[in-house]
mmCIF file as Biopython writes it, N, C-alpha, C and O atoms, coordinates in Angstrom:
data_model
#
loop_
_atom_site.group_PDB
_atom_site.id
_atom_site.type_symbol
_atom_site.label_atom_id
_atom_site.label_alt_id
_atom_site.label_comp_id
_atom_site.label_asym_id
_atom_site.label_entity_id
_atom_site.label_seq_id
_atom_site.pdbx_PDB_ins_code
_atom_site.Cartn_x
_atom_site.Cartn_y
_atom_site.Cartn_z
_atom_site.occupancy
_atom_site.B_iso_or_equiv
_atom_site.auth_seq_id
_atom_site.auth_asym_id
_atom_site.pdbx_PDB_model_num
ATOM 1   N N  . UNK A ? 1  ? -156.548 144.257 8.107  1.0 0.0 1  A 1 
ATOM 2   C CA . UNK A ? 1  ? -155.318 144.141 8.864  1.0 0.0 1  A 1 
ATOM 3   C C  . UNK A ? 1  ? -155.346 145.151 10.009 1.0 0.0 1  A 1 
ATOM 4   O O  . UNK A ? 1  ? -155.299 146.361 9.785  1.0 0.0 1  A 1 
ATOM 5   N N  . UNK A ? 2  ? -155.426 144.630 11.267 1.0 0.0 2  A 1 
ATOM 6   C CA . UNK A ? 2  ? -154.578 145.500 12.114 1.0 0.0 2  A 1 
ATOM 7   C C  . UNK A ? 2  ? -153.668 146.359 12.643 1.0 0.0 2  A 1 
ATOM 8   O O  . UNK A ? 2  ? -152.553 145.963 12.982 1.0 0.0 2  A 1 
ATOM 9   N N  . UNK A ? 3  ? -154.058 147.627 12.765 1.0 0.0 3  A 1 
ATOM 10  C CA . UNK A ? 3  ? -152.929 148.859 12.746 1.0 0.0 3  A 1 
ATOM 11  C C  . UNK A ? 3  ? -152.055 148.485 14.178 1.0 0.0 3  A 1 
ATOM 12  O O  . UNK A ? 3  ? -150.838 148.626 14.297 1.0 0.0 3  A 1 
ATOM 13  N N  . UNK A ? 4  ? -153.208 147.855 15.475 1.0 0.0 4  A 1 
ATOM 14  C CA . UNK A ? 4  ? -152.581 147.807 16.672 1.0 0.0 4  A 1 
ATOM 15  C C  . UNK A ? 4  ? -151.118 146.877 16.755 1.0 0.0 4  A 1 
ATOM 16  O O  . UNK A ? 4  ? -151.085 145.969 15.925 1.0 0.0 4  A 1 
ATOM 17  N N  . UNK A ? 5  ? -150.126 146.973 17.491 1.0 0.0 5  A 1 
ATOM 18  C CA . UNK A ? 5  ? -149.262 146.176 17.769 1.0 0.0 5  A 1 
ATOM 19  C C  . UNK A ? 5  ? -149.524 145.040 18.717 1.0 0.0 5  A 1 
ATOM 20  O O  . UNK A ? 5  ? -150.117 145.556 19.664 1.0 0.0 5  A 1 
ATOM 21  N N  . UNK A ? 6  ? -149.402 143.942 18.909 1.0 0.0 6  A 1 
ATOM 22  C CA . UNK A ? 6  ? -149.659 143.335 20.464 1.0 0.0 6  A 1 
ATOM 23  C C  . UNK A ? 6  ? -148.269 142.668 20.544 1.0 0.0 6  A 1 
ATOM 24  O O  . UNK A ? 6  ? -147.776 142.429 19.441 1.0 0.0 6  A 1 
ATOM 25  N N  . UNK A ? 7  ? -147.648 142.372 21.456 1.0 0.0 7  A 1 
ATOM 26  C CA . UNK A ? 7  ? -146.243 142.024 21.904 1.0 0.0 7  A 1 
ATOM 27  C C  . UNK A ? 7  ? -146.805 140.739 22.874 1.0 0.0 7  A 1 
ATOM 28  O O  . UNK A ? 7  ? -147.175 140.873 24.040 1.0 0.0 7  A 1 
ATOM 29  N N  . UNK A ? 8  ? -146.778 139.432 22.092 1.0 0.0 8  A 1 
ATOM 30  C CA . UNK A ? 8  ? -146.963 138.194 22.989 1.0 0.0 8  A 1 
ATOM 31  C C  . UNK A ? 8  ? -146.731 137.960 24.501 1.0 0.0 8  A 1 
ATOM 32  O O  . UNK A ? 8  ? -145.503 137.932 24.420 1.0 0.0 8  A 1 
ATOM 33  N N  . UNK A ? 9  ? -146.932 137.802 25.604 1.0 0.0 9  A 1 
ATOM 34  C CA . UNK A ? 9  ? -145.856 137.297 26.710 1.0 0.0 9  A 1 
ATOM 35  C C  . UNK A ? 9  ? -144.762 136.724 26.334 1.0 0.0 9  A 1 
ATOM 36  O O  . UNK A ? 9  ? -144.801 136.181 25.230 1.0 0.0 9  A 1 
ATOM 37  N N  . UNK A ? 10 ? -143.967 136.687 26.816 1.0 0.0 10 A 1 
ATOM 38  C CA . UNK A ? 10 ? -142.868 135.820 26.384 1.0 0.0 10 A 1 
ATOM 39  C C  . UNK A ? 10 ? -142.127 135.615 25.068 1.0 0.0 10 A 1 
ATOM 40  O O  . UNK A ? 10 ? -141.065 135.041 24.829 1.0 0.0 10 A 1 
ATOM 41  N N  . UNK A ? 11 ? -142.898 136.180 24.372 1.0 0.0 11 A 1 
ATOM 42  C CA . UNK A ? 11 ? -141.956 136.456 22.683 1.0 0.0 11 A 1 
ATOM 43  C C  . UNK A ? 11 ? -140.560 137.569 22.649 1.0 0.0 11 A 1 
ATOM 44  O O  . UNK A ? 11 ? -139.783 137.660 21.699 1.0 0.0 11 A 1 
ATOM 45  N N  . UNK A ? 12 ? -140.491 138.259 23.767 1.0 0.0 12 A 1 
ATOM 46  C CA . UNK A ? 12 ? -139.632 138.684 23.632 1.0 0.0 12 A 1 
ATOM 47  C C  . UNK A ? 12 ? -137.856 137.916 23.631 1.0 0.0 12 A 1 
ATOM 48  O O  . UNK A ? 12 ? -137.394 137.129 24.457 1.0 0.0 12 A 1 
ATOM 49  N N  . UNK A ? 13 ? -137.319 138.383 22.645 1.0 0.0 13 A 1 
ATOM 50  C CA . UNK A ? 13 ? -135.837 137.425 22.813 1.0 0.0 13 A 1 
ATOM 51  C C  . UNK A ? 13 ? -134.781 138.967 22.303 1.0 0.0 13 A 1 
ATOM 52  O O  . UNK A ? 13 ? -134.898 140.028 21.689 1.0 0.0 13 A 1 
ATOM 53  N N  . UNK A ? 14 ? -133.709 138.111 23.103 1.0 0.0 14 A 1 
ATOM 54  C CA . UNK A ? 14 ? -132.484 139.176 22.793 1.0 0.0 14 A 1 
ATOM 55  C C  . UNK A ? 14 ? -132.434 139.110 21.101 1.0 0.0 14 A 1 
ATOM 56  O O  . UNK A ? 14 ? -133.337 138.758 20.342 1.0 0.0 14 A 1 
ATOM 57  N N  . UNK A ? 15 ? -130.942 139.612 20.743 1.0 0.0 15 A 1 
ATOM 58  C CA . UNK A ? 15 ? -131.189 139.359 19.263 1.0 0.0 15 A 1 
ATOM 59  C C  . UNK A ? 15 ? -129.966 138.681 19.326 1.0 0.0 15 A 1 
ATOM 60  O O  . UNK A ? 15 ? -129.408 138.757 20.421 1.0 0.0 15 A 1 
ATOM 61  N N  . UNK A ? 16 ? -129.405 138.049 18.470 1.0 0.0 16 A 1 
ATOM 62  C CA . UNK A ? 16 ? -128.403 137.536 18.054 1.0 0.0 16 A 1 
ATOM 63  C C  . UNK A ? 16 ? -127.534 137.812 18.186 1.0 0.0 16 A 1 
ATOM 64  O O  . UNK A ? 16 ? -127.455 139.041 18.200 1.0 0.0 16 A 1 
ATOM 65  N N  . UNK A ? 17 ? -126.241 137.108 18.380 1.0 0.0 17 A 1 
ATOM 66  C CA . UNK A ? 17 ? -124.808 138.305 18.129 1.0 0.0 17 A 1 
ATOM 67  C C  . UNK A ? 17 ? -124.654 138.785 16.930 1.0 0.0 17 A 1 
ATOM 68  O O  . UNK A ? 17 ? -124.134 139.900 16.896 1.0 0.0 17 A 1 
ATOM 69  N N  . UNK A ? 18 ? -124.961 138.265 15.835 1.0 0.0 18 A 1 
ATOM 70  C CA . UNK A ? 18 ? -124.689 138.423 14.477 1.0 0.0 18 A 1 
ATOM 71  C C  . UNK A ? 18 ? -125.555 139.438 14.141 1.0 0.0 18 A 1 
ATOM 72  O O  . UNK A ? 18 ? -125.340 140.035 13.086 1.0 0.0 18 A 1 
ATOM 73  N N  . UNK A ? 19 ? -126.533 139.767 14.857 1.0 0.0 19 A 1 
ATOM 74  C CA . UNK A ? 19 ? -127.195 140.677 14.007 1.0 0.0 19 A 1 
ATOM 75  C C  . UNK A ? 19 ? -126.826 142.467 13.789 1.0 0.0 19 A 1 
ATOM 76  O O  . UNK A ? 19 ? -126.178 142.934 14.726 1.0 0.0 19 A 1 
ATOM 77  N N  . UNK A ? 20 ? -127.113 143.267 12.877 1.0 0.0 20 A 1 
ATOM 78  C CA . UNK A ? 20 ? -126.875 144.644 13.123 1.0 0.0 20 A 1 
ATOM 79  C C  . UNK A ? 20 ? -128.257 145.030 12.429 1.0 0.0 20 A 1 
ATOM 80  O O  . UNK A ? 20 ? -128.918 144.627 11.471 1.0 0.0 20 A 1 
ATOM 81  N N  . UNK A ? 21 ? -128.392 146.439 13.818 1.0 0.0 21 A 1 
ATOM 82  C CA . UNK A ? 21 ? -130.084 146.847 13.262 1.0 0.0 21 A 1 
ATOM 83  C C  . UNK A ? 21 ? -129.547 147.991 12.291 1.0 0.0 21 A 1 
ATOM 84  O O  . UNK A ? 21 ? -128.513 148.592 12.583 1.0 0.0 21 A 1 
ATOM 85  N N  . UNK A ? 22 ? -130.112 148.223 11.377 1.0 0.0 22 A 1 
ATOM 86  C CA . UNK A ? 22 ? -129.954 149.190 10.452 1.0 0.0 22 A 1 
ATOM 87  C C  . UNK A ? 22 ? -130.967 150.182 10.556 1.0 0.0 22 A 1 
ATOM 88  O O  . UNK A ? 22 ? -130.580 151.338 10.730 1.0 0.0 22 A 1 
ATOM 89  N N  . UNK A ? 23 ? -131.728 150.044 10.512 1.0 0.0 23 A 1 
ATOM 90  C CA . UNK A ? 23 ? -132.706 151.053 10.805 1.0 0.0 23 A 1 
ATOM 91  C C  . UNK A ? 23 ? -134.779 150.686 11.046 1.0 0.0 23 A 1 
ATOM 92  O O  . UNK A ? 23 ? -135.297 149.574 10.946 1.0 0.0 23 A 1 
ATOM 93  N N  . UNK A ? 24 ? -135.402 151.802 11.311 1.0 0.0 24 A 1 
ATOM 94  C CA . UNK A ? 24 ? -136.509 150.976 11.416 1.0 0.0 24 A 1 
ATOM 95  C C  . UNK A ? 24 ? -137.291 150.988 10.074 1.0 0.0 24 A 1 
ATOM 96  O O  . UNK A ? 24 ? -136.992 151.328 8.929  1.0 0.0 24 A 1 
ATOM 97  N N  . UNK A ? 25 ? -138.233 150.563 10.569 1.0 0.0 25 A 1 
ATOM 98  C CA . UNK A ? 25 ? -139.530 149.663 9.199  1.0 0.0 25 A 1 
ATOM 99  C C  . UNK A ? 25 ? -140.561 150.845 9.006  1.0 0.0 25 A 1 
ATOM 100 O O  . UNK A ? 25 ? -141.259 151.390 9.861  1.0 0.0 25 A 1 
ATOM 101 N N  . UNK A ? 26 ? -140.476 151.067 7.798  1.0 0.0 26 A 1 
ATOM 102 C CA . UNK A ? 26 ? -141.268 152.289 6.750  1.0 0.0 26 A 1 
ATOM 103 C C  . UNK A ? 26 ? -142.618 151.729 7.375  1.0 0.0 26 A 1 
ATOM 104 O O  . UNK A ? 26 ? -142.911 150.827 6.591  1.0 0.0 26 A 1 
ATOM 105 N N  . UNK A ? 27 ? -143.551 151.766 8.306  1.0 0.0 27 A 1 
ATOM 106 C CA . UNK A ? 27 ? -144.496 151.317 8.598  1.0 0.0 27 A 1 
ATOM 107 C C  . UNK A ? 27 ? -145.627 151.815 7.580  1.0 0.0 27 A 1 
ATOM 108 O O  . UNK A ? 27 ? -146.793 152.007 7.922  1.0 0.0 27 A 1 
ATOM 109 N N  . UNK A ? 28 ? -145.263 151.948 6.628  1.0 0.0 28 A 1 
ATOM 110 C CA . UNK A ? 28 ? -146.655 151.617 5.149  1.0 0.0 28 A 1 
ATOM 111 C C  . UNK A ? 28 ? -145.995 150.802 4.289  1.0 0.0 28 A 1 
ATOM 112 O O  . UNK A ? 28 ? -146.432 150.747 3.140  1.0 0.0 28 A 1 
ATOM 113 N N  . UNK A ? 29 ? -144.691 149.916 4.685  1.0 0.0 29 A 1 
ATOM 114 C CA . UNK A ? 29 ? -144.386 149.124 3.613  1.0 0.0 29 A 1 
ATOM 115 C C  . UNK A ? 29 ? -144.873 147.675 4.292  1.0 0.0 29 A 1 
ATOM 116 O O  . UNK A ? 29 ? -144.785 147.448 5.499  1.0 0.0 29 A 1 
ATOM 117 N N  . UNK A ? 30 ? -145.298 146.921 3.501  1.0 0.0 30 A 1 
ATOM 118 C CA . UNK A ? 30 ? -145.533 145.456 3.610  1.0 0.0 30 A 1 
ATOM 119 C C  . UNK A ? 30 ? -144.870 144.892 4.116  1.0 0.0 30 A 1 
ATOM 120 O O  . UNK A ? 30 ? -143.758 145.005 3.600  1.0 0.0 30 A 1 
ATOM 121 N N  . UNK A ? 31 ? -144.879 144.120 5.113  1.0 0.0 31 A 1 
ATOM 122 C CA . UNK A ? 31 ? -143.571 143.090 5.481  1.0 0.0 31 A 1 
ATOM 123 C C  . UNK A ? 31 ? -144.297 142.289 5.886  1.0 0.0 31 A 1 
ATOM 124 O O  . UNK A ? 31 ? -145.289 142.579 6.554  1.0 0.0 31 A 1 
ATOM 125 N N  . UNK A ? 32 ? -143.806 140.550 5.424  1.0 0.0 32 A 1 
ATOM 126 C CA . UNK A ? 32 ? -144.120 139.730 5.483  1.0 0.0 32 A 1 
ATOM 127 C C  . UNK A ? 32 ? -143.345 138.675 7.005  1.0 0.0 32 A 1 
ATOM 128 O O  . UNK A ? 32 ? -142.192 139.094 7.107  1.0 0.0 32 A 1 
ATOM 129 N N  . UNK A ? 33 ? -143.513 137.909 7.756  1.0 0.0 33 A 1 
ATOM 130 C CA . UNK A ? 33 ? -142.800 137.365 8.375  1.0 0.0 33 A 1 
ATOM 131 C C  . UNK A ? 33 ? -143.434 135.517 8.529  1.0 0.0 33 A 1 
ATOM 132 O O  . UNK A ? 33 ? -144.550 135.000 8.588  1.0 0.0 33 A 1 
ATOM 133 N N  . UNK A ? 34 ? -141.848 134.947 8.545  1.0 0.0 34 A 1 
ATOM 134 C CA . UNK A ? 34 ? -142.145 133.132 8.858  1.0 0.0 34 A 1 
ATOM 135 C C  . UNK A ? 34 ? -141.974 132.918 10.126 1.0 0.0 34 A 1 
ATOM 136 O O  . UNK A ? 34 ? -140.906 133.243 10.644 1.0 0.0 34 A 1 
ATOM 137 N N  . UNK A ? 35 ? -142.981 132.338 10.866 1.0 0.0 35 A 1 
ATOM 138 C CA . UNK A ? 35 ? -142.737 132.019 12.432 1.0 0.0 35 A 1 
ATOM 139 C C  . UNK A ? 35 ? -142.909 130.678 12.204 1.0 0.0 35 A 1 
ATOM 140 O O  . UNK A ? 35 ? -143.930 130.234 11.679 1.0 0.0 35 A 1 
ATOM 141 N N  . UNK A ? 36 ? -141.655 129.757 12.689 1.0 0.0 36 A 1 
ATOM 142 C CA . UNK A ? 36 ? -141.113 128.697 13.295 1.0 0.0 36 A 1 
ATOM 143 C C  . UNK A ? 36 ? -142.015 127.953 14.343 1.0 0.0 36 A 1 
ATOM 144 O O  . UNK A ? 36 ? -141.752 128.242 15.510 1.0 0.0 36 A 1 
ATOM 145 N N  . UNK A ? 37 ? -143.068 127.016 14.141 1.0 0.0 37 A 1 
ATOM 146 C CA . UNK A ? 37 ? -143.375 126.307 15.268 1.0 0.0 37 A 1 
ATOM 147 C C  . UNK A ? 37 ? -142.709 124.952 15.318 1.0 0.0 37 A 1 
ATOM 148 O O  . UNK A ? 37 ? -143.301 124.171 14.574 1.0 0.0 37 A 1 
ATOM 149 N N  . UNK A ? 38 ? -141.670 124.400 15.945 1.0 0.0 38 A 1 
ATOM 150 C CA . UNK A ? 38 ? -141.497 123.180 15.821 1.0 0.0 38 A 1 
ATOM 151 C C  . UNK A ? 38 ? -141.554 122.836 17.193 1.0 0.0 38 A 1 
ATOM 152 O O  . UNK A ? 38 ? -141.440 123.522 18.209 1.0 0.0 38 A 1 
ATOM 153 N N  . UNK A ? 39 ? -141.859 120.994 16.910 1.0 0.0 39 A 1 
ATOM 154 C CA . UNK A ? 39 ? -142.351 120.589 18.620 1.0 0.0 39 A 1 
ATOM 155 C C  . UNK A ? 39 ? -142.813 119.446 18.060 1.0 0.0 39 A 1 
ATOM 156 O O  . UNK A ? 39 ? -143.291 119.338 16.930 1.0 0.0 39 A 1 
ATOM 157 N N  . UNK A ? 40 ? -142.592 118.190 19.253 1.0 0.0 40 A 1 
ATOM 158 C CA . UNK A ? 40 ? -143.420 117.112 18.811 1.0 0.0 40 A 1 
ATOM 159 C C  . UNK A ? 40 ? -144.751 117.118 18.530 1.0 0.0 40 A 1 
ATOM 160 O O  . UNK A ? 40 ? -145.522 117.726 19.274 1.0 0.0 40 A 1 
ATOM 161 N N  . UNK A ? 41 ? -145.121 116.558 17.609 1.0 0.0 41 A 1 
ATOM 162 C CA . UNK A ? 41 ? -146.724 116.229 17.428 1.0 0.0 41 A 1 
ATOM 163 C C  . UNK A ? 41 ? -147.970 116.198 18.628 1.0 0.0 41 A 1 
ATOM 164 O O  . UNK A ? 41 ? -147.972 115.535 19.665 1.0 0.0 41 A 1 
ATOM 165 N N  . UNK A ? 42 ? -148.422 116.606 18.411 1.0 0.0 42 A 1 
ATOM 166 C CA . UNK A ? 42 ? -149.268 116.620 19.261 1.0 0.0 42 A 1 
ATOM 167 C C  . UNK A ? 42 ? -150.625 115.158 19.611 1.0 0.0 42 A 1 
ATOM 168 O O  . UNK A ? 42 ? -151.165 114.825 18.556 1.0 0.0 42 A 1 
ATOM 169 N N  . UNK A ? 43 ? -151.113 114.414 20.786 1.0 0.0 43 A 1 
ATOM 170 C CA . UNK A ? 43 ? -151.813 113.455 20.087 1.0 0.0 43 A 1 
ATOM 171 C C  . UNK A ? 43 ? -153.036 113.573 19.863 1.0 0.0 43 A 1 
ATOM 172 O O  . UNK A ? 43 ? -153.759 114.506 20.213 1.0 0.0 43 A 1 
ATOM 173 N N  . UNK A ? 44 ? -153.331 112.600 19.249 1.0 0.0 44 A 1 
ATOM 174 C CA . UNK A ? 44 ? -155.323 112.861 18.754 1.0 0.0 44 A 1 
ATOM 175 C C  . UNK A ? 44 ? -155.590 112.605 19.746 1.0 0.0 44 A 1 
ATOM 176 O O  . UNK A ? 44 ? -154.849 112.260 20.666 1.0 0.0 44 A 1 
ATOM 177 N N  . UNK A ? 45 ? -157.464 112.817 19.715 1.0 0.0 45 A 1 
ATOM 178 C CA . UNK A ? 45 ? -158.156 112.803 21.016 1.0 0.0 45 A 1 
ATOM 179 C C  . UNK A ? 45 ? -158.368 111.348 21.189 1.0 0.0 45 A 1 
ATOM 180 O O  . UNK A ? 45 ? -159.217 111.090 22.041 1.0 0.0 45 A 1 
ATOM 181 N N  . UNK A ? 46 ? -157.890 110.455 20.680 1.0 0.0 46 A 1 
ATOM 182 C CA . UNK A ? 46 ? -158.287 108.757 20.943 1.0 0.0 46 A 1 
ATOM 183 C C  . UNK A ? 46 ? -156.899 108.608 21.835 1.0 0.0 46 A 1 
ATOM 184 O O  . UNK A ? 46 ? -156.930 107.857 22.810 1.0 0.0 46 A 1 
ATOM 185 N N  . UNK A ? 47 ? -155.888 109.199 21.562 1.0 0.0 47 A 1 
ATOM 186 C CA . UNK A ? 47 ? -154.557 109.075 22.328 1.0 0.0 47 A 1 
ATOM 187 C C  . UNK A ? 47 ? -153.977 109.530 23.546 1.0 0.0 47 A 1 
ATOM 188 O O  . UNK A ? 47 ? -152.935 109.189 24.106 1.0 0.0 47 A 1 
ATOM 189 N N  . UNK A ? 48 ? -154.841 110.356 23.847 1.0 0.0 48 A 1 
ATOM 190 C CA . UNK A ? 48 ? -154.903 111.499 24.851 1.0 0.0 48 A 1 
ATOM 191 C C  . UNK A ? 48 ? -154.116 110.759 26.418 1.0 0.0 48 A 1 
ATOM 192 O O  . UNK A ? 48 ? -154.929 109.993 26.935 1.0 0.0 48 A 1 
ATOM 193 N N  . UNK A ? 49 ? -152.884 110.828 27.157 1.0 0.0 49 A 1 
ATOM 194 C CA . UNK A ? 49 ? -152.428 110.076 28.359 1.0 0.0 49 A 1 
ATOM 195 C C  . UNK A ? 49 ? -153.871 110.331 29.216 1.0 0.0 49 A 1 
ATOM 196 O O  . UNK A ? 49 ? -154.934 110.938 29.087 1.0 0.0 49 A 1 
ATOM 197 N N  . UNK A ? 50 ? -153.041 109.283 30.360 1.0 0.0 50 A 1 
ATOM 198 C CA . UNK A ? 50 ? -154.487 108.780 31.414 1.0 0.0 50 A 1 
ATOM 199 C C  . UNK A ? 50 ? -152.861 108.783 32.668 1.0 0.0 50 A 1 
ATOM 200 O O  . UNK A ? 50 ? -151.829 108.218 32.305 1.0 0.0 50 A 1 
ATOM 201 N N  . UNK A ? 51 ? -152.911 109.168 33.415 1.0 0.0 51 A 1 
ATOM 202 C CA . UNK A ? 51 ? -153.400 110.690 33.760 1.0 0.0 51 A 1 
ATOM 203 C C  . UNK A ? 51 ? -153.457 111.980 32.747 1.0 0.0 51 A 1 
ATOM 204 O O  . UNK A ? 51 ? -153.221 111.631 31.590 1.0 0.0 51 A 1 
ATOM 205 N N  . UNK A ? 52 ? -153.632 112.947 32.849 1.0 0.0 52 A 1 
ATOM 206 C CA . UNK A ? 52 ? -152.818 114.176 31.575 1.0 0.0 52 A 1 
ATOM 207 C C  . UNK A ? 52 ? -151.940 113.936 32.277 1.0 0.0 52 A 1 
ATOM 208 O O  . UNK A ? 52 ? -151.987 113.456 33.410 1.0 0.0 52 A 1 
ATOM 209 N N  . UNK A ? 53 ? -150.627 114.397 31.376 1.0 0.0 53 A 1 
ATOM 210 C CA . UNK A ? 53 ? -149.758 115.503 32.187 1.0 0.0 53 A 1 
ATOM 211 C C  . UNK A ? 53 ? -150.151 116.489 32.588 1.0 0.0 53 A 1 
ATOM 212 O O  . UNK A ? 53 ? -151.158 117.143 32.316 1.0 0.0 53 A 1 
ATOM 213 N N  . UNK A ? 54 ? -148.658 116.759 33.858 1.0 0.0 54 A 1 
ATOM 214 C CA . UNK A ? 54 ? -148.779 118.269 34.192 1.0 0.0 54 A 1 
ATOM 215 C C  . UNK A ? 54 ? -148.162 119.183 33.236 1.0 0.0 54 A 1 
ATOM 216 O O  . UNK A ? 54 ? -147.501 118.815 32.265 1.0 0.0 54 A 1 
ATOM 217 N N  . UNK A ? 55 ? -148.401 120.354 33.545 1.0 0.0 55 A 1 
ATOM 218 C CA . UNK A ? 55 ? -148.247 121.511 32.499 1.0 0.0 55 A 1 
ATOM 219 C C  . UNK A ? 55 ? -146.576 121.313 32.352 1.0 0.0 55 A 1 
ATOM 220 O O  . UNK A ? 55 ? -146.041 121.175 31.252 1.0 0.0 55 A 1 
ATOM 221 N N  . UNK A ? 56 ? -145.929 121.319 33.463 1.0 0.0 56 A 1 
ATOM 222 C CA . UNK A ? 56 ? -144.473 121.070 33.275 1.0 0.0 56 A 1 
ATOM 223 C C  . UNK A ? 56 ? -143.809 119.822 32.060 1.0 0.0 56 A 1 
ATOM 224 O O  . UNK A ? 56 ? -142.996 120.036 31.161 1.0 0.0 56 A 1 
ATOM 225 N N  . UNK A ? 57 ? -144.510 118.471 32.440 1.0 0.0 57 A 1 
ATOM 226 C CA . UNK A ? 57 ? -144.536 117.357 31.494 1.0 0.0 57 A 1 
ATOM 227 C C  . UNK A ? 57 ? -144.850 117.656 30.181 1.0 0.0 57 A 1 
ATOM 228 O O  . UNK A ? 57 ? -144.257 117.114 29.248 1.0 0.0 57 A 1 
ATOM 229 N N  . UNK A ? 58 ? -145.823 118.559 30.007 1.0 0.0 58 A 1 
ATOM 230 C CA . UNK A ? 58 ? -146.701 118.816 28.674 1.0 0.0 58 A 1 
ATOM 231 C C  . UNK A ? 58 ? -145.734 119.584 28.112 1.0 0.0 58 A 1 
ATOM 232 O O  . UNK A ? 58 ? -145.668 119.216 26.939 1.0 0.0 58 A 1 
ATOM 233 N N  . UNK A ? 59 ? -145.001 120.393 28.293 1.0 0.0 59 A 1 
ATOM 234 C CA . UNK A ? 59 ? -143.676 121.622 28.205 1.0 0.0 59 A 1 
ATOM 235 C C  . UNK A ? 59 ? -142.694 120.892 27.345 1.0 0.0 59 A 1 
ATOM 236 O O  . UNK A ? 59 ? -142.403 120.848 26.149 1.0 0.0 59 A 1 
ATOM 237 N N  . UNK A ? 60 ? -142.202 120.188 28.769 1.0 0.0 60 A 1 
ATOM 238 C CA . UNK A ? 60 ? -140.943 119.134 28.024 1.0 0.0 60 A 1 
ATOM 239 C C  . UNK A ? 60 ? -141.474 118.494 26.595 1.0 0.0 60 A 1 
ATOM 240 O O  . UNK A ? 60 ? -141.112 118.810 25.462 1.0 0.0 60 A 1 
ATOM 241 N N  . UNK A ? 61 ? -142.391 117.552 26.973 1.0 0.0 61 A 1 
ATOM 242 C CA . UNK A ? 61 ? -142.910 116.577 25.934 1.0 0.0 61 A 1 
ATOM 243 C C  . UNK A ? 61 ? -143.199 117.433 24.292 1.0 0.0 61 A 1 
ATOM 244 O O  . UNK A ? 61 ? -142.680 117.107 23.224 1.0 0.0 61 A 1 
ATOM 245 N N  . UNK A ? 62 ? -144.035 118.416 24.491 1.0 0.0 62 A 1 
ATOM 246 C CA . UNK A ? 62 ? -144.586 118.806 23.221 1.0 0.0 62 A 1 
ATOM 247 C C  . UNK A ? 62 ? -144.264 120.307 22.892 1.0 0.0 62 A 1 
ATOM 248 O O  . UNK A ? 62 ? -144.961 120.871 22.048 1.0 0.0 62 A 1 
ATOM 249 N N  . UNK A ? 63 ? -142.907 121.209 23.720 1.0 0.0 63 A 1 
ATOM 250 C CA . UNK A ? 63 ? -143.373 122.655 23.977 1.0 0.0 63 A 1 
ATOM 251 C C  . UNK A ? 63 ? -142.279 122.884 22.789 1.0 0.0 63 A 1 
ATOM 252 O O  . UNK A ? 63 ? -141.754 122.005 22.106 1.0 0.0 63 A 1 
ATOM 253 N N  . UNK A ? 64 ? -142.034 124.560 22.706 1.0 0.0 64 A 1 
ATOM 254 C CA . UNK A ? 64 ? -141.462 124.815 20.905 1.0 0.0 64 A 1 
ATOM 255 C C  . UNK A ? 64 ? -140.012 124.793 21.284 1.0 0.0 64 A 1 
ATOM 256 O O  . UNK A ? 64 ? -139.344 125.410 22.114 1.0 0.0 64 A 1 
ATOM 257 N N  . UNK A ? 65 ? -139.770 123.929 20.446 1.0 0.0 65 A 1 
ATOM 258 C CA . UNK A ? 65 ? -137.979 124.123 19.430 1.0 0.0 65 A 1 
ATOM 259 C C  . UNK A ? 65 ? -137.314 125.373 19.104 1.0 0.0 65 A 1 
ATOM 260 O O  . UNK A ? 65 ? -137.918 126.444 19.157 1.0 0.0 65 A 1 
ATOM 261 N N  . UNK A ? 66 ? -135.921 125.262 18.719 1.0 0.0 66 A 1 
ATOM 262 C CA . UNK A ? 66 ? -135.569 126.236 18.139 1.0 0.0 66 A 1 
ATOM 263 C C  . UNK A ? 66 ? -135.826 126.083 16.653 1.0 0.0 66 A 1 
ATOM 264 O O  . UNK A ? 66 ? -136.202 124.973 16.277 1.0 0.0 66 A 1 
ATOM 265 N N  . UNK A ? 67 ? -135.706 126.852 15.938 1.0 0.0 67 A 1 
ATOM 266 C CA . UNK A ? 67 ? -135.854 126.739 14.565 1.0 0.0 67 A 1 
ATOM 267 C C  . UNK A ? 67 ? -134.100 126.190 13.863 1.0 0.0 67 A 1 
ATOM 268 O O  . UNK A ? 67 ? -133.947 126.015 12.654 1.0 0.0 67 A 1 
#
């Protein structure tokens, strides 16, 4: 396991209204986390559009949900 942190592009999000931080994370305790990918299916390579889409199209069409 990796000691380094890396912080995605773009993963950053505000937090909730609901939430309250209590304090931080015993960094020698275990913590487990569930990350949410939802999004349409993606197609096989026999299905693939003719043109592609553009990256914008590809966004709309297949890019992530909220959970």
């Amino acid at each position: 396991m990796s000691s380094s942190h890396v912080t995605l592009p773009g993963s950053r999000r505000p937090a909730k209204g609901d939430v309250k931080r209590v304090r931080d994370v015993d960094p020698h305790v275990h913590v487990e986390v569930t990350v949410c990918l939802n999004g349409s299916p993606l197609p096989d390579a026999d299905h693939l559009p003719d043109p592609p889409h553009s990256q914008q199209a590809f966004e709309a069409k297949y890019g992530r949900r909220s959970c």
